[in-house]
N, CA and C atoms as an extended XYZ file, in Angstrom:
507
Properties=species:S:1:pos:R:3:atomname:S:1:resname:S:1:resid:I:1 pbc="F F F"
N        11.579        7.036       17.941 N   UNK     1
C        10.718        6.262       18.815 CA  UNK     1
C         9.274        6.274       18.284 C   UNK     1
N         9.499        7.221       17.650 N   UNK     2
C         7.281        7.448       17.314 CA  UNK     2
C         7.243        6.712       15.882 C   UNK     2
N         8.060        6.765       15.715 N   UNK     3
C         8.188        5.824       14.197 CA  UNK     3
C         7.973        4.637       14.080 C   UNK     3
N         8.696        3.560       15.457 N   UNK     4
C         8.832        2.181       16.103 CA  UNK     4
C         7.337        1.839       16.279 C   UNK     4
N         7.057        2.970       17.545 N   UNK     5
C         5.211        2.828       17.775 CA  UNK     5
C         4.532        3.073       16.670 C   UNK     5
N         4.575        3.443       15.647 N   UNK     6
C         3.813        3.489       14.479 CA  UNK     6
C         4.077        2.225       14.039 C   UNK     6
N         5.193        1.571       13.984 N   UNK     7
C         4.937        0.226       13.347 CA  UNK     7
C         4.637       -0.969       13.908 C   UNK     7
N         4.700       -1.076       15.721 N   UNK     8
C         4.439       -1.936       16.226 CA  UNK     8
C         2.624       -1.437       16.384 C   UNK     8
N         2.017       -0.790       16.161 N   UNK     9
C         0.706       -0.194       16.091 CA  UNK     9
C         0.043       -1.085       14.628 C   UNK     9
N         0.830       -1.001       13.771 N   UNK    10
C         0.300       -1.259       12.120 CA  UNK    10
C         0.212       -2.914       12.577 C   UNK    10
N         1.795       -3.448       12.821 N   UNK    11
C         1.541       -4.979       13.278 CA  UNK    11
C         0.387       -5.624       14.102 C   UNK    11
N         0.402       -4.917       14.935 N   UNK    12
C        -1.141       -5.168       16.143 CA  UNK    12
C        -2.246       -4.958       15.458 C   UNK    12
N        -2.240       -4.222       14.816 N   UNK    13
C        -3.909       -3.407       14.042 CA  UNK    13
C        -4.184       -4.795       12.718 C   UNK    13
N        -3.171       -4.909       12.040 N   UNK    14
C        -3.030       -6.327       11.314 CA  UNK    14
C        -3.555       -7.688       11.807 C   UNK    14
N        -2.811       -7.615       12.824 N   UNK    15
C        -2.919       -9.254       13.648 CA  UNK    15
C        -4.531       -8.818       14.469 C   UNK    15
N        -5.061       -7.938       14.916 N   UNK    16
C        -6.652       -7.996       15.150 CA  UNK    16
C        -7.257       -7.774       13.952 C   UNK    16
N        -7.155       -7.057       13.091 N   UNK    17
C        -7.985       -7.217       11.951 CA  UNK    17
C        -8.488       -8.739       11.129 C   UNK    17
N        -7.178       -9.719       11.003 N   UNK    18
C        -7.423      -11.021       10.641 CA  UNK    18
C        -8.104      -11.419       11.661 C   UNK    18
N        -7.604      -11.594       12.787 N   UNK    19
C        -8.576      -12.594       14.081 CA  UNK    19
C        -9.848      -11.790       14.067 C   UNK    19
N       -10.522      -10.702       13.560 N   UNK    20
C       -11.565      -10.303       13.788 CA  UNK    20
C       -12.406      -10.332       12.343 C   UNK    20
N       -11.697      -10.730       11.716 N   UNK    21
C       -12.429      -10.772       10.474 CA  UNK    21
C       -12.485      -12.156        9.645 C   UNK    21
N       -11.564      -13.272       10.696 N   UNK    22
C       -12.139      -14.080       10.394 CA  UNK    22
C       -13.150      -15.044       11.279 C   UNK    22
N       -13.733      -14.319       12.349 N   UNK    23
C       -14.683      -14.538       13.158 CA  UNK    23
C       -15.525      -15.090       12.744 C   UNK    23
N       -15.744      -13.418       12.016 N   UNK    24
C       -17.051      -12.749       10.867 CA  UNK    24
C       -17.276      -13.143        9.676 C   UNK    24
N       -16.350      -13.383        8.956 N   UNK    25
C       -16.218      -13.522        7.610 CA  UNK    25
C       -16.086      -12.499        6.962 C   UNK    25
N       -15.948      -12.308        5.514 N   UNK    26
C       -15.225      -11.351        4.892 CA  UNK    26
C       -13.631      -10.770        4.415 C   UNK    26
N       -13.046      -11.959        5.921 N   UNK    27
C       -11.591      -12.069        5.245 CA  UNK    27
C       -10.810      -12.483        4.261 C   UNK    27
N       -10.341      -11.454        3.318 N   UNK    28
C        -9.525      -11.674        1.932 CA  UNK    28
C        -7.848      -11.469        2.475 C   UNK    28
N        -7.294      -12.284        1.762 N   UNK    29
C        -5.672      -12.571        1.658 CA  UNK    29
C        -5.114      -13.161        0.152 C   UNK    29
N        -4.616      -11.736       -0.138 N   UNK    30
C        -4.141      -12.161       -1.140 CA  UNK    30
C        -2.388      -11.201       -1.823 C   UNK    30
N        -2.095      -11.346       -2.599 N   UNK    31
C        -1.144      -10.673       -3.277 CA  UNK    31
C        -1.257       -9.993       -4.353 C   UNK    31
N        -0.043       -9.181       -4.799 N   UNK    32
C        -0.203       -8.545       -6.236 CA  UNK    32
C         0.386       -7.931       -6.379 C   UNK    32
N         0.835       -7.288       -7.671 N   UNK    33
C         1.786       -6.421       -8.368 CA  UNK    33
C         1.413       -4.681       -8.101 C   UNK    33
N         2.319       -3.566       -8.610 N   UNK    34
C         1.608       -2.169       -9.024 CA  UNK    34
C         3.046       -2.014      -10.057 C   UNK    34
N         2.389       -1.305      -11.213 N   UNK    35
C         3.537       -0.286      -11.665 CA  UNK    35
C         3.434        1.338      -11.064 C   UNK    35
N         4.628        1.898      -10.812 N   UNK    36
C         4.017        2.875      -10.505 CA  UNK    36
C         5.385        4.412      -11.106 C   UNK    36
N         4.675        5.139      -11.139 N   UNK    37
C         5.478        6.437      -12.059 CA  UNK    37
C         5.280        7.807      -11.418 C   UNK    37
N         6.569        8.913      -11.023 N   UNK    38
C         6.511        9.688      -10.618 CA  UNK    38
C         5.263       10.657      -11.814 C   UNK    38
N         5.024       11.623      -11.288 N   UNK    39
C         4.324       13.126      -11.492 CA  UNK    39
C         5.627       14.305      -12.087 C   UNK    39
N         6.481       13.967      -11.473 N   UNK    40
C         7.971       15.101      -12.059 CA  UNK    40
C         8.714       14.069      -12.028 C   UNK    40
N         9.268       15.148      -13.518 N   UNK    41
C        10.726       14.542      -13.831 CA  UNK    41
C        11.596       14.653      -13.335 C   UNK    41
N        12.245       13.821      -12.216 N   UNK    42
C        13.352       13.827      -11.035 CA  UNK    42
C        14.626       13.666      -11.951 C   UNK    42
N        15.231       14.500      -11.736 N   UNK    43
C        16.906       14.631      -12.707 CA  UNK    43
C        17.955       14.526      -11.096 C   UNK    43
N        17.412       13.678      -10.796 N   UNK    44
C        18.915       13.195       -9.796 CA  UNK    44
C        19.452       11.912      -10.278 C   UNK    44
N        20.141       11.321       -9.663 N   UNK    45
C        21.269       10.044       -9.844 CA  UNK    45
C        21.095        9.531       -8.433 C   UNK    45
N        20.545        7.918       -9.521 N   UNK    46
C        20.154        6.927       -8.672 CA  UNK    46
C        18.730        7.104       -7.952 C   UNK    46
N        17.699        7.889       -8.582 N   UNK    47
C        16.639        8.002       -8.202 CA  UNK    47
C        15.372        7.453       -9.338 C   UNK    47
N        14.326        6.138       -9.392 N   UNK    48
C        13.809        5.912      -10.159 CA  UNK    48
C        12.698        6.922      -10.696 C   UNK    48
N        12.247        6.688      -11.904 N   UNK    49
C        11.340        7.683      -11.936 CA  UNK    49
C         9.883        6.677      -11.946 C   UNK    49
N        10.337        5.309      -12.378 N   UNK    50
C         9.053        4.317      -12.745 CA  UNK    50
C         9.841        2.859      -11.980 C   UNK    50
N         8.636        1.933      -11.915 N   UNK    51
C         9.326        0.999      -11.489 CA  UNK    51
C         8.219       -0.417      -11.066 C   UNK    51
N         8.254       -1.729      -10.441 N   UNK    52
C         7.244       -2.218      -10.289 CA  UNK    52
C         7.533       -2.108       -9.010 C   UNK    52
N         6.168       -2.584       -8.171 N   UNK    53
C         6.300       -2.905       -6.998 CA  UNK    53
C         5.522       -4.239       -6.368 C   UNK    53
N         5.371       -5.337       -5.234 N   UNK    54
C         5.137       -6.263       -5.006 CA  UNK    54
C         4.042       -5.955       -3.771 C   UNK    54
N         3.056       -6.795       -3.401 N   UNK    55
C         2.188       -6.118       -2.521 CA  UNK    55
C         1.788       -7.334       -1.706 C   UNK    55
N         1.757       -7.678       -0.581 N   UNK    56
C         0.268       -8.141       -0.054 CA  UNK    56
C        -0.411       -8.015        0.592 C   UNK    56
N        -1.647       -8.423        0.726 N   UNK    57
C        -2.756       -7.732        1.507 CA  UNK    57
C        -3.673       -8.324        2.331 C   UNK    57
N        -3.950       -7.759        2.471 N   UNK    58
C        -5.210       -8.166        3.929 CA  UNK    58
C        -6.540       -7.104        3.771 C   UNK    58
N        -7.850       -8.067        4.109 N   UNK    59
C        -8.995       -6.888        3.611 CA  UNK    59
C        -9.906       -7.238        4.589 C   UNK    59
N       -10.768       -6.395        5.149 N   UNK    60
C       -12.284       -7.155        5.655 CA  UNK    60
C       -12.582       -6.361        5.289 C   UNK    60
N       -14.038       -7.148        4.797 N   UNK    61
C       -14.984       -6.258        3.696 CA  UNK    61
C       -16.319       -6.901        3.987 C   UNK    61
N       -17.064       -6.624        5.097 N   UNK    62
C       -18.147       -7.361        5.586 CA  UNK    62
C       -18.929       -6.766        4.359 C   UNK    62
N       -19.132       -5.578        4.110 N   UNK    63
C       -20.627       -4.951        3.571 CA  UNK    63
C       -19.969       -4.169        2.237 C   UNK    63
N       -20.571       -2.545        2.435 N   UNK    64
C       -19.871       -1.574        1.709 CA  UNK    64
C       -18.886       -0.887        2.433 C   UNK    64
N       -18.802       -1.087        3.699 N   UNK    65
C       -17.901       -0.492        3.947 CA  UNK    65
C       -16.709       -1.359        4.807 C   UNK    65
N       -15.041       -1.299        4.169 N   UNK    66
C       -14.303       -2.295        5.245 CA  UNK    66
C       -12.985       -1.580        5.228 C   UNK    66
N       -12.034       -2.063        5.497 N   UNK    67
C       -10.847       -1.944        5.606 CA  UNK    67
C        -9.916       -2.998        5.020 C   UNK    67
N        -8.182       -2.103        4.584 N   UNK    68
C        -7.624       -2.798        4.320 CA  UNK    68
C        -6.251       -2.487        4.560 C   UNK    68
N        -5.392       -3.270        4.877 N   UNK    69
C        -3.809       -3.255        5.300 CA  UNK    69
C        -3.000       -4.093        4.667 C   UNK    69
N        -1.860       -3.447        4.029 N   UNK    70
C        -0.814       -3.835        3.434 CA  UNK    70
C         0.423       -3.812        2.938 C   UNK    70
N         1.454       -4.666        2.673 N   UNK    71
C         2.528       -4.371        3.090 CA  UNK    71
C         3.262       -4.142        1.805 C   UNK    71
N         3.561       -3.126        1.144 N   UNK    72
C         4.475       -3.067       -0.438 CA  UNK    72
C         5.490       -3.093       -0.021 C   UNK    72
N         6.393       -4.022       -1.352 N   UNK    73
C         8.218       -4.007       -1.356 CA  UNK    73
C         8.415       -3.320       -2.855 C   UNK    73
N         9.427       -2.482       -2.688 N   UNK    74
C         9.796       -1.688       -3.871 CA  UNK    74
C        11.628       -1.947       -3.845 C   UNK    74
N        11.836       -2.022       -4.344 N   UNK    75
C        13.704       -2.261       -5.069 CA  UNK    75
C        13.969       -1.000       -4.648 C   UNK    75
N        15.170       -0.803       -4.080 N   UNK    76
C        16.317        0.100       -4.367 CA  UNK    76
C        16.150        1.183       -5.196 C   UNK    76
N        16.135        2.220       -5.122 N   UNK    77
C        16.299        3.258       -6.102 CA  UNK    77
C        14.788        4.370       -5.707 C   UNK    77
N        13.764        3.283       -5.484 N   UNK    78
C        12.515        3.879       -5.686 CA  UNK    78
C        12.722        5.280       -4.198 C   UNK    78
N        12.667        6.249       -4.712 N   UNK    79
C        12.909        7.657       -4.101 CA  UNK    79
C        14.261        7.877       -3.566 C   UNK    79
N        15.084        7.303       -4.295 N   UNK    80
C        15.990        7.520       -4.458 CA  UNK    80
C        17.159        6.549       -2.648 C   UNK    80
N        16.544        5.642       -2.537 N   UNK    81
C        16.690        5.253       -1.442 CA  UNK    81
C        18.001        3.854       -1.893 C   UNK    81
N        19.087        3.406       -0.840 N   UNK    82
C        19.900        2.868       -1.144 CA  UNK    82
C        19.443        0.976       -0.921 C   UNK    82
N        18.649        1.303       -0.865 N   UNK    83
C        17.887       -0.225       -0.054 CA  UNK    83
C        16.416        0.039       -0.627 C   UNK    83
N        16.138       -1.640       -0.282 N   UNK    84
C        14.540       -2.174       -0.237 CA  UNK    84
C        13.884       -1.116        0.447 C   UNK    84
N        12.438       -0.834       -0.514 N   UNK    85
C        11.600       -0.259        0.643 CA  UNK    85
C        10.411       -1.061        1.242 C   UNK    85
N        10.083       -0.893        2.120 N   UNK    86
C         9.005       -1.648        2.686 CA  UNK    86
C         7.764       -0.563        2.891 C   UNK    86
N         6.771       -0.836        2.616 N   UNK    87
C         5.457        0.159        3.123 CA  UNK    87
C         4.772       -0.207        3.315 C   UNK    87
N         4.311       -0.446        5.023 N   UNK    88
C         3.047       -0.726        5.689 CA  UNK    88
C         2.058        0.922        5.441 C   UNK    88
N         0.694        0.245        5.222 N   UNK    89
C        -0.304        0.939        4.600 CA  UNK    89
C        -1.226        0.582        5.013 C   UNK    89
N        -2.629        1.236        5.235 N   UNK    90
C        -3.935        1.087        5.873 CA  UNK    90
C        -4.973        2.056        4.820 C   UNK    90
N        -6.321        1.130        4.479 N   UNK    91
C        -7.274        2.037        3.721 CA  UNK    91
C        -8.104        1.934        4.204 C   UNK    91
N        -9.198        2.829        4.451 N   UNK    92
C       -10.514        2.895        4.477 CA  UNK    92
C       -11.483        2.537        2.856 C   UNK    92
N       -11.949        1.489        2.832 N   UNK    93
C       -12.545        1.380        1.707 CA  UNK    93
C       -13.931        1.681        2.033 C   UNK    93
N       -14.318        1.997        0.539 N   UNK    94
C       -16.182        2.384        0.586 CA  UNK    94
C       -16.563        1.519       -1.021 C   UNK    94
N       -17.366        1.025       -1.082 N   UNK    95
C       -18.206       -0.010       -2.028 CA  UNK    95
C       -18.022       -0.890       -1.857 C   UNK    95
N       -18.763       -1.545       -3.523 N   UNK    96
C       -18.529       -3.283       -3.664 CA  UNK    96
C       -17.591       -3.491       -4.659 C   UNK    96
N       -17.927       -4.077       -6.127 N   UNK    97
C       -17.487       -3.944       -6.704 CA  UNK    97
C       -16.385       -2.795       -7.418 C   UNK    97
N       -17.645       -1.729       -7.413 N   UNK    98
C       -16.948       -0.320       -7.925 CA  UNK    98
C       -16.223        0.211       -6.667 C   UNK    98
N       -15.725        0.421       -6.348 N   UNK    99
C       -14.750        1.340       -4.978 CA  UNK    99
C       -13.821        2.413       -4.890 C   UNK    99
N       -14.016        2.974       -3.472 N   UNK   100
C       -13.180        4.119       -3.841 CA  UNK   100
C       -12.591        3.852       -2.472 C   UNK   100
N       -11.089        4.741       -2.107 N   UNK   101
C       -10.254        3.995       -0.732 CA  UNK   101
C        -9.965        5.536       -0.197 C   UNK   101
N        -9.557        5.905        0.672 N   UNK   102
C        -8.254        6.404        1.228 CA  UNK   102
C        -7.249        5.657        1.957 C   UNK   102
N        -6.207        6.515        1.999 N   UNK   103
C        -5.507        5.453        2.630 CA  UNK   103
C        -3.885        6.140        3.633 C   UNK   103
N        -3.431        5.611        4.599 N   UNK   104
C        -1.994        6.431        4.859 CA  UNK   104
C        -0.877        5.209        4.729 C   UNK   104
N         0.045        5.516        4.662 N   UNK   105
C         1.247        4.465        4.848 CA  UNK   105
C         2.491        4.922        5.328 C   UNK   105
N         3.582        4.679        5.205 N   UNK   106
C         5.157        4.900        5.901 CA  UNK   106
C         5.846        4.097        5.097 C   UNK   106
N         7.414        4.485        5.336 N   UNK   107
C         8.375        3.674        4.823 CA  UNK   107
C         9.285        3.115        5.336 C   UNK   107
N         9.702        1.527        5.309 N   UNK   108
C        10.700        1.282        6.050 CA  UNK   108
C        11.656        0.827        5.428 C   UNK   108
N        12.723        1.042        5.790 N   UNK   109
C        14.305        0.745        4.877 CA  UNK   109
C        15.409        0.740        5.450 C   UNK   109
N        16.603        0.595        5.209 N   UNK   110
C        17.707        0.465        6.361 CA  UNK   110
C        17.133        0.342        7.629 C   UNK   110
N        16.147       -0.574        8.015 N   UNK   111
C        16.487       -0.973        9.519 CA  UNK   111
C        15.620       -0.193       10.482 C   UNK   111
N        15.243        1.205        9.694 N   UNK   112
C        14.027        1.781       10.134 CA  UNK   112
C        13.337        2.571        9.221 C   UNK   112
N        11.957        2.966       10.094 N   UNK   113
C        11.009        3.513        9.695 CA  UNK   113
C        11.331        5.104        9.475 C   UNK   113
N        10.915        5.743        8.571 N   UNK   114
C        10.921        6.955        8.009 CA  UNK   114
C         9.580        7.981        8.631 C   UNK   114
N        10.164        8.913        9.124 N   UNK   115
C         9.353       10.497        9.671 CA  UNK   115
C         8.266       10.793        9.090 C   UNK   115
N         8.736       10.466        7.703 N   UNK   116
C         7.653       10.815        6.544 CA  UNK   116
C         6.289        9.671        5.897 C   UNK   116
N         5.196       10.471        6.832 N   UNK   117
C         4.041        9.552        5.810 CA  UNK   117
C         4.161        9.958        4.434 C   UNK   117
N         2.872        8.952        4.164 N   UNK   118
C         2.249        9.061        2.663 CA  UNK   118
C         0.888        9.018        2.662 C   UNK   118
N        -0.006       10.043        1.380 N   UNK   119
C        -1.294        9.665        1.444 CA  UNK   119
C        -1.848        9.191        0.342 C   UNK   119
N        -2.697        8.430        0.108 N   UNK   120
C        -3.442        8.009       -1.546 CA  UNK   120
C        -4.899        7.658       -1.383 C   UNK   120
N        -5.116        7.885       -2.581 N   UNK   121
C        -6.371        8.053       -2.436 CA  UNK   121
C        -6.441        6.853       -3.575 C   UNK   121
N        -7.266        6.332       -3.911 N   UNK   122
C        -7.684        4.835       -4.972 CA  UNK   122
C        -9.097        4.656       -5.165 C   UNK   122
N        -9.154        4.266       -6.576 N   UNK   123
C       -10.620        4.125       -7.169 CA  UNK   123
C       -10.339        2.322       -7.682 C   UNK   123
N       -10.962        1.620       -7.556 N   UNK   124
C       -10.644        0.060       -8.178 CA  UNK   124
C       -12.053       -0.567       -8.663 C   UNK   124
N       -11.463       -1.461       -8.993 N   UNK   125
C       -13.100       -2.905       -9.565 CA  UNK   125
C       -12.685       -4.035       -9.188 C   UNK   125
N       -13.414       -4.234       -8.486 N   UNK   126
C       -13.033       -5.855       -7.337 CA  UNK   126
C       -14.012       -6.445       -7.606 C   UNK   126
N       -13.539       -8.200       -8.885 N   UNK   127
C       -13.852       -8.754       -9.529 CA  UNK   127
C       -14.162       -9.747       -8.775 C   UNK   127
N       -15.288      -10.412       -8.883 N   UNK   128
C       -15.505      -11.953       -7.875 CA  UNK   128
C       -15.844      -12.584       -8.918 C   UNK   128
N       -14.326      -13.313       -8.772 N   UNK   129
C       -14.084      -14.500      -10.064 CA  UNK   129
C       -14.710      -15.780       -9.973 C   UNK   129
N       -14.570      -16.209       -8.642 N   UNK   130
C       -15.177      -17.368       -7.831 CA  UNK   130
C       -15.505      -16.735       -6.480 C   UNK   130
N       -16.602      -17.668       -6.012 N   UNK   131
C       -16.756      -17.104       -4.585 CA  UNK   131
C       -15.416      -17.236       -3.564 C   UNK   131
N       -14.820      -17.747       -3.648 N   UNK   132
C       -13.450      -17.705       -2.981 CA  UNK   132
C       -12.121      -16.928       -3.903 C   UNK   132
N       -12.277      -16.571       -4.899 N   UNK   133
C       -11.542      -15.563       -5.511 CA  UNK   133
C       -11.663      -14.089       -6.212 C   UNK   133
N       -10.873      -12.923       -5.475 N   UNK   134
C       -11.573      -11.856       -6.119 CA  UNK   134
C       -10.164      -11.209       -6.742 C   UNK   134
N       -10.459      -10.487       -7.633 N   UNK   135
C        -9.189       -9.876       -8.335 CA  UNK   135
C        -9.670       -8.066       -8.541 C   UNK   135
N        -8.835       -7.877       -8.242 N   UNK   136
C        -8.538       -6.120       -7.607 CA  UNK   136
C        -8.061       -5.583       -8.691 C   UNK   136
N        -8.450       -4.568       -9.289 N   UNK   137
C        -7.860       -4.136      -10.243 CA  UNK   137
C        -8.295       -2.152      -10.368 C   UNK   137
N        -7.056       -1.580       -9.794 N   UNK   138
C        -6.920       -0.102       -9.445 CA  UNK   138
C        -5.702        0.625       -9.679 C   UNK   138
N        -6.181        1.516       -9.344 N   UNK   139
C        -5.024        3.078       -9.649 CA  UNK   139
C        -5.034        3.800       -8.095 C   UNK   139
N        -4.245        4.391       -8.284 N   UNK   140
C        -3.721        4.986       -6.517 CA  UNK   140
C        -3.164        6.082       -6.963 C   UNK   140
N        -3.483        7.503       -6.095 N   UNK   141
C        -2.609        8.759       -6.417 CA  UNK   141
C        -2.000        8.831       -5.614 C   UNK   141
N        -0.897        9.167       -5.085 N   UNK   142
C         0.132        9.119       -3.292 CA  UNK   142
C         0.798       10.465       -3.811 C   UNK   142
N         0.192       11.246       -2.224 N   UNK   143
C         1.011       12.166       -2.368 CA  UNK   143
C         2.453       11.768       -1.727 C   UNK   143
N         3.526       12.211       -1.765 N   UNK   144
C         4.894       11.606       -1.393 CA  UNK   144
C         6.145       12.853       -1.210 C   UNK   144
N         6.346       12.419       -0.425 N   UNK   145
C         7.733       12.773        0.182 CA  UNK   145
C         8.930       12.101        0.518 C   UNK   145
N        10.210       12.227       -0.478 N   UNK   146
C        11.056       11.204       -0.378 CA  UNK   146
C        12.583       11.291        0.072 C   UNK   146
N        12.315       13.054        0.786 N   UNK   147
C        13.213       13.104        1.281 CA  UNK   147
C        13.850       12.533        2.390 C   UNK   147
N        13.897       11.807        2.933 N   UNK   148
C        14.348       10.868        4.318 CA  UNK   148
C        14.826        9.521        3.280 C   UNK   148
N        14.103        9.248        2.334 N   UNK   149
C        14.271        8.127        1.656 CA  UNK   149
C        15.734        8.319        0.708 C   UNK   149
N        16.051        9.898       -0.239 N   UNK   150
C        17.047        9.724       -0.421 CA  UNK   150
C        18.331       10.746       -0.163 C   UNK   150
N        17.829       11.910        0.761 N   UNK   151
C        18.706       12.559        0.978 CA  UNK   151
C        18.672       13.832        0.813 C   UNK   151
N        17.727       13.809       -0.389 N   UNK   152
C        17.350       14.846       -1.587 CA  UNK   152
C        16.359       15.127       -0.799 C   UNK   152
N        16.001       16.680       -1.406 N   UNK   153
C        15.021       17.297       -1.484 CA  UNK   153
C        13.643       17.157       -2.327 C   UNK   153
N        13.201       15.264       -2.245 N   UNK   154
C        12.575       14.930       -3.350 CA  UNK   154
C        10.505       15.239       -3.055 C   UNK   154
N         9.935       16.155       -3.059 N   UNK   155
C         8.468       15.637       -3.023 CA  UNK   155
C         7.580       15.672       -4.422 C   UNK   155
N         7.095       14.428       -4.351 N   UNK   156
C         6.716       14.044       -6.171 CA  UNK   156
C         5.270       13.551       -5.614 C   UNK   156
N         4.519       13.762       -6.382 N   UNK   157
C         2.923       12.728       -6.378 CA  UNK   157
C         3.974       11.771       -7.245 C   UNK   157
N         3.026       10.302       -7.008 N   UNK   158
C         3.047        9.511       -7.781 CA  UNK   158
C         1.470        8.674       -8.121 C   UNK   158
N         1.895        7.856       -8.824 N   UNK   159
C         0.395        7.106       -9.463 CA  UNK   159
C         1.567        5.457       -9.457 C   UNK   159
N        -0.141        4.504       -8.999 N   UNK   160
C         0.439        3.592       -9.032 CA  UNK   160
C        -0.808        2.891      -10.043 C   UNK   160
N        -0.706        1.676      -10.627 N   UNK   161
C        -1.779        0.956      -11.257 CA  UNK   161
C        -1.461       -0.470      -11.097 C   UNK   161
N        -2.790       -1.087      -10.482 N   UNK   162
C        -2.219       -1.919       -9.904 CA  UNK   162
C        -3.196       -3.523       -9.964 C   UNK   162
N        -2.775       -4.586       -9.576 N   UNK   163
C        -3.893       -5.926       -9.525 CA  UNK   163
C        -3.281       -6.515       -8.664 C   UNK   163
N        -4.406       -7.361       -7.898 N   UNK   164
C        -4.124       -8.072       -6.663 CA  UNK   164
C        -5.397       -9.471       -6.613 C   UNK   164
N        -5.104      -10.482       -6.493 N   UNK   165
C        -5.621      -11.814       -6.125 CA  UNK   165
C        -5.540      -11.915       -4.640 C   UNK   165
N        -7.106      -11.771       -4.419 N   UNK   166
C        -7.084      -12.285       -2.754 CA  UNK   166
C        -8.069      -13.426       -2.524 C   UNK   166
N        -8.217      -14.512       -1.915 N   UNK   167
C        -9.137      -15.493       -1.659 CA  UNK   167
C        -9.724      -14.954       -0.485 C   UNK   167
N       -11.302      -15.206       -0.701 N   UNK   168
C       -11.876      -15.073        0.197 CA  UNK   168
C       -12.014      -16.020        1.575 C   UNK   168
N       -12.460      -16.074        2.616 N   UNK   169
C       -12.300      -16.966        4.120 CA  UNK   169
C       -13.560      -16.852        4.633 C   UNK   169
């Protein structure tokens, strides 16, 4: 049940963040890739150790300081899980260009949400290509726990590296 309210919480916190940020201005929407690679060498079966992942996002970024929420899809395998993963995620960002984030997220897969957060921390360079286009370009450390995900007794840091195209509003 606390898992459900965690995600009907992320959905709501999403859907006011856009209506409130595009009031104001500052609202970015965009997409993007990460590769990302465990910290240990996981010697199980059917557990990835590297892999890509798909992202999109949502940002308000009035000043130096904003927020951002987003939703990653990862394939099968990634922590050893038999299904898609899904990960709703929330950062606190600080700068402009140069930036640094924290951030928490969760995992969802078979149908539900997983016990187990995640935390990362991210340093990036958010490029303003055009005034209506900015391109994201960062690294993420997540600490992780993937046992719920595959059964196993898996907890690994990982690193992700990553780019994202968002238009500005």
């Amino acid at each position: 049940m606390r898992t459900k309210r965690l995600g009907w919480t992320v959905v709501v916190g999403l859907l006011a963040l856009a209506v409130g940020a595009q009031a104001e201005g500052g609202l970015r929407l965009g997409a993007g890739v990460n590769y990302w690679r465990t910290l240990k060498n996981i010697d199980v079966q059917h557990v990835d150790q590297d892999g890509f992942s798909y992202v999109a996002t949502c940002q308000y970024r009035p000043g130096w300081i904003g927020v951002e929420a987003d939703v990653e899809w990862l394939k099968k395998g990634f922590g050893g899980s038999t299904q898609d993963v899904y990960e709703p995620q929330a950062y606190l960002v600080v700068g402009k260009a140069i930036y640094g984030a924290v951030g928490i997220g969760g995992y969802y897969t078979d149908g539900d949400f997983s016990s187990k957060t995640f935390y990362a921390f991210r340093a990036g360079l958010d490029l303003e290509i055009l005034p209506v286009l900015h391109l994201d370009i960062n690294a993420n450390y997540r600490f992780e726990d993937w046992s719920t995900l595959s059964g196993s007794n898996i907890n690994t840091d990982t690193i992700f590296l990553g780019a994202a195209a968002r238009l500005a509003f």
